[in-house]
ZADO-1210 file (C-alpha; in nm, 4 decimals, padded with zeros to 6 digits):
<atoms>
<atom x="00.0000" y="00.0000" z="00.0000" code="UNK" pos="1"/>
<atom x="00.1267" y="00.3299" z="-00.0648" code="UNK" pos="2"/>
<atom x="00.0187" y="00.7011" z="-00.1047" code="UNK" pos="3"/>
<atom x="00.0508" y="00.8433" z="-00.4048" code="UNK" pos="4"/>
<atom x="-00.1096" y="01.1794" z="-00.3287" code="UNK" pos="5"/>
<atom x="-00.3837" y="01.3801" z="-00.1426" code="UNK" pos="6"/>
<atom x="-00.6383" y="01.6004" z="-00.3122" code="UNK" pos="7"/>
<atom x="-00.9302" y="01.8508" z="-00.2659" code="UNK" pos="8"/>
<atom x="-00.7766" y="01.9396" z="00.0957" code="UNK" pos="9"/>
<atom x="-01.0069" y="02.1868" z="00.2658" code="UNK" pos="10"/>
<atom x="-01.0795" y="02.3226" z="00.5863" code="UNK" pos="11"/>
<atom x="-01.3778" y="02.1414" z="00.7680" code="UNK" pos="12"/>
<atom x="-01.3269" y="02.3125" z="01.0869" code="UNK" pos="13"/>
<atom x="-01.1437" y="02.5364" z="01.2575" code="UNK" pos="14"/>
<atom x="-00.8503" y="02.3099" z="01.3126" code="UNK" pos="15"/>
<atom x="-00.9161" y="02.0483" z="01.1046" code="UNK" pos="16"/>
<atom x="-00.8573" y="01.9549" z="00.7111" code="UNK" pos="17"/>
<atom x="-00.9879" y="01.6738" z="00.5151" code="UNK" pos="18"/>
<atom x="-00.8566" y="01.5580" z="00.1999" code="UNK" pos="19"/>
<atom x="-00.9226" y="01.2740" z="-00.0593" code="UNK" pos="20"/>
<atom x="-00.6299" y="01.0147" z="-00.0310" code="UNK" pos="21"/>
<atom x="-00.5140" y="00.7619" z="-00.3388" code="UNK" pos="22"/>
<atom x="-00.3442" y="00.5094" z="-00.2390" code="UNK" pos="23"/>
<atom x="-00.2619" y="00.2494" z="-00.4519" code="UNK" pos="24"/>
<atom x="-00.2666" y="-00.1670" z="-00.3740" code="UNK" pos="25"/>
<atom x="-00.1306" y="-00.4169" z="-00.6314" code="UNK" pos="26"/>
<atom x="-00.1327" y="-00.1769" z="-00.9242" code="UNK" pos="27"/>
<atom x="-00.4950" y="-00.0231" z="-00.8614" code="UNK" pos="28"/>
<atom x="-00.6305" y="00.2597" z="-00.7215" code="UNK" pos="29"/>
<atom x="-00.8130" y="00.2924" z="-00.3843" code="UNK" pos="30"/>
<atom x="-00.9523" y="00.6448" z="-00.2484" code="UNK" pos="31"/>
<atom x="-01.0286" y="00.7242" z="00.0904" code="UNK" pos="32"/>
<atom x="-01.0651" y="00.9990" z="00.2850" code="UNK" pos="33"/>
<atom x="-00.8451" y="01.1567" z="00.5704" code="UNK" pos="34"/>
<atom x="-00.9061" y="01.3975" z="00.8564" code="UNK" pos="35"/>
<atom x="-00.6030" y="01.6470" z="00.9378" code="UNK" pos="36"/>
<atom x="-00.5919" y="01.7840" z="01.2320" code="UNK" pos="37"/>
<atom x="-00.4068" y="02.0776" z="01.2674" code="UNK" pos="38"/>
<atom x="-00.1758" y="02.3447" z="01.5542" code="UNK" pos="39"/>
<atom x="-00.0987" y="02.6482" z="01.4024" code="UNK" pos="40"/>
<atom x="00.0465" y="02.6009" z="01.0594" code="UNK" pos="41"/>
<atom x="00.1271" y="02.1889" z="01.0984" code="UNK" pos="42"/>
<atom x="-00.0521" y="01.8550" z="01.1075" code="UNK" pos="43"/>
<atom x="-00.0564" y="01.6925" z="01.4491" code="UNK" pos="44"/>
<atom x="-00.2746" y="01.3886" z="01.4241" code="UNK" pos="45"/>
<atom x="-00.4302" y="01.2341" z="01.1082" code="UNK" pos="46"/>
<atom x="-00.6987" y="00.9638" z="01.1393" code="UNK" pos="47"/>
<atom x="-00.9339" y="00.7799" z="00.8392" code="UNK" pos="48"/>
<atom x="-01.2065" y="00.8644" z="00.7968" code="UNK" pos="49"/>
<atom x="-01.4011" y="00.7554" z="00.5060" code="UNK" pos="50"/>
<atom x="-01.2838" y="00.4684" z="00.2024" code="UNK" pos="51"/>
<atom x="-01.4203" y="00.3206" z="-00.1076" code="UNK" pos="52"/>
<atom x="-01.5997" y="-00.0540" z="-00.1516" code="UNK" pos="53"/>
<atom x="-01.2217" y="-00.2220" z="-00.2204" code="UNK" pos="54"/>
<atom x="-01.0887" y="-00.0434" z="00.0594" code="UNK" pos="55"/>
<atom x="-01.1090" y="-00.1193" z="00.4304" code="UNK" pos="56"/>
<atom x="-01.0623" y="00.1851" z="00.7124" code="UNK" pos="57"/>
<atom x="-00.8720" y="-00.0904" z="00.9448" code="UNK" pos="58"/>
<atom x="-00.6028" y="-00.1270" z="00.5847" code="UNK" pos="59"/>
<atom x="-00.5815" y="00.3333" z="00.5947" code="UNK" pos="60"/>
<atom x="-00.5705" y="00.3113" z="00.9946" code="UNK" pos="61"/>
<atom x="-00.2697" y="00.0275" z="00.9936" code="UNK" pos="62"/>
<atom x="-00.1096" y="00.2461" z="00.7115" code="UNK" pos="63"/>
<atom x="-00.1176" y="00.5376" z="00.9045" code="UNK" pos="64"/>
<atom x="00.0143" y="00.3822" z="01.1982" code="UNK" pos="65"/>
<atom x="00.3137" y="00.2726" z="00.9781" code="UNK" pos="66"/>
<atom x="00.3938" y="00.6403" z="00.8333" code="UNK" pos="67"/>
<atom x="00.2282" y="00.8811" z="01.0456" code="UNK" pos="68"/>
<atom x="00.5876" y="01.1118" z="01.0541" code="UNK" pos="69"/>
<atom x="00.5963" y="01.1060" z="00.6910" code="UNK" pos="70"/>
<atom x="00.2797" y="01.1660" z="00.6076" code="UNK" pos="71"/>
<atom x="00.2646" y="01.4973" z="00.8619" code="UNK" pos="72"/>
<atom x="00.5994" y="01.6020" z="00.6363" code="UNK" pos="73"/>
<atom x="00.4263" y="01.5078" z="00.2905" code="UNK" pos="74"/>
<atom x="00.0917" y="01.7257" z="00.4212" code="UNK" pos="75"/>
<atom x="00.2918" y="02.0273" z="00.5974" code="UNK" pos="76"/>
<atom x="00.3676" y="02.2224" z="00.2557" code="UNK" pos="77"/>
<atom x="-00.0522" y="02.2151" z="00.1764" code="UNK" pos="78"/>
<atom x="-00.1314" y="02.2753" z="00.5031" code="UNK" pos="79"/>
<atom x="00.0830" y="02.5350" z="00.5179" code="UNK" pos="80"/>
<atom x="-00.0503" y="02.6970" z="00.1562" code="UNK" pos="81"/>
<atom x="-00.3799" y="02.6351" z="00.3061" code="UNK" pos="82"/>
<atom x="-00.3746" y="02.8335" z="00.6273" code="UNK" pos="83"/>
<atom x="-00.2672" y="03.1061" z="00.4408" code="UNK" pos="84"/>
<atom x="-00.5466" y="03.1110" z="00.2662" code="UNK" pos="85"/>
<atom x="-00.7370" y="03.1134" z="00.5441" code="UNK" pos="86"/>
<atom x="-00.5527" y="03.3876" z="00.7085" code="UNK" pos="87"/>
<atom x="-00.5921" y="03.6054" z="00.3638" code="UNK" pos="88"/>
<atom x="-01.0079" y="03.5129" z="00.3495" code="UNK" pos="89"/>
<atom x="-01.0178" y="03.6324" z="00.7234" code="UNK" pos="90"/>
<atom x="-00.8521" y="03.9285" z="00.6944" code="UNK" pos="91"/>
<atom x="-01.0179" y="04.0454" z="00.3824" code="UNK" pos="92"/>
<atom x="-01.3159" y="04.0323" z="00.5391" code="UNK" pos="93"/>
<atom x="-01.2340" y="04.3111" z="00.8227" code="UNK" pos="94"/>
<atom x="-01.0239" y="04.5403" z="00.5534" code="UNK" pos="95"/>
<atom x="-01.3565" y="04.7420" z="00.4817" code="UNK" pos="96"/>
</atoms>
């Protein structure tokens, strides 16, 4: 099993992201969804959340488990982009 990237990240609460995950098992491609949650401008815990028919949460849990430090490293530059963004929305909204 292994990761091949994470899309559509978003901000479903204050301190918490989710984003689409592809991982791919024997050649094919499994989806499933992560939660991020997040201190300041970095992931501290990620947990599974949702996954497709071929895909089982215990397979994303055990997976995460395994690579929970590199995953937080692979996540940190979006994360990062996407606070900013946050930050930018926020304070656009008390410039006038």
């Amino acid at each position: 099993m292994e990761l091949l990237e994470v899309i559509n990240l978003r901000m479903i609460d204050r301190n918490v992201a989710a984003g689409e995950a592809i991982f791919v098992i024997d050649g094919r491609e499994h989806r499933g969804e992560l939660l991020f949650y997040l201190q300041s401008d970095y992931c501290v815990g990620i947990r599974a959340n949702r996954c497709g028919p071929d895909l089982k949460l215990e397979q994303i849990e055990e997976y995460i488990i395994n690579n929970k430090s590199r995953l937080k490293r692979f996540i940190n530059p979006q994360v990062q982009k996407l606070r900013q963004e946050q930050r930018e929305a926020i304070a656009k909204l008390y410039e006038d």
